[in-house]
Structure formats: C-alpha cells, structure tokens
C-alpha positions in Angstrom: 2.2 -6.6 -6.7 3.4 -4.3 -9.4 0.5 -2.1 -9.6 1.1 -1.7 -6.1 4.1 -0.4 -6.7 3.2 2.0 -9.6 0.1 2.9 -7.4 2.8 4.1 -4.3 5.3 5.6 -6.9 2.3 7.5 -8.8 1.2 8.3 -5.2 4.8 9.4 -3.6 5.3 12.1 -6.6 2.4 13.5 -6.3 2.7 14.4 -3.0 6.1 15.7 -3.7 5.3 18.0 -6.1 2.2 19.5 -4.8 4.3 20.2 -1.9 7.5 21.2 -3.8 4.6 23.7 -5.5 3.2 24.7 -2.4 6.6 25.7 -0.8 7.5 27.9 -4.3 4.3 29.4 -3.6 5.3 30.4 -0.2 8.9 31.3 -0.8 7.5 33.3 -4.5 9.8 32.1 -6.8 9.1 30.6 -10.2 9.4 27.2 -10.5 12.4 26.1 -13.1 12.7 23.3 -14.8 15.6 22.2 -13.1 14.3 22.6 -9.4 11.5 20.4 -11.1 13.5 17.5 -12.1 15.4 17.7 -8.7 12.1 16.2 -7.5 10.9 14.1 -9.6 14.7 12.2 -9.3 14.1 12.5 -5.6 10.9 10.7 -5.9 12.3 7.9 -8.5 15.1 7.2 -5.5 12.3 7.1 -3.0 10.6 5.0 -4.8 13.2 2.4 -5.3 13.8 2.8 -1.7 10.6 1.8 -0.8 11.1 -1.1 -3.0 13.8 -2.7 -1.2 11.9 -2.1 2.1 9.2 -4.3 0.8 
C-alpha cells in the first residue's frame, strides 16, 4: 500500500514537471529555482490529497 503511494507521488511529480518544463519552453523563460519549488510543493499537496481520497 505504501509503495503504491510512493509509486503515484513519484508518478504525479513527474508529470508536473515535464509539463511545468514544457510550458517554460513555450513561454522562453528560464526556469528559476523558485518557480521550481512552487511545483514540487504543489505536487507534495497533491499528493497528500490523493491520500485522503483513498
């Protein structure tokens, strides 16, 4: 049950940042390192959230 959960959180950020990195490739802007933990927060809370839906 854990590792499903480590599986879906590993999964979730990865497709958050290749698609946070594919939007600051179409918008042309360097990515910072603050933009960059914006996301990876955002993806810890959805993965909590997905928690408590289970």
């Amino acid at each position: 049950m854990i590792f499903y959960f480590i599986l879906e959180y590993i999964a979730v950020t990865t497709f958050m940042l290749v698609s946070f990195v594919l939007f600051k490739a179409i918008i042309r802007k360097p990515v910072s390192a603050w933009s960059l933990k914006i996301v990876l927060n955002a993806s810890f809370i959805a993965f909590f959230i997905s928690i408590f839906y289970t």
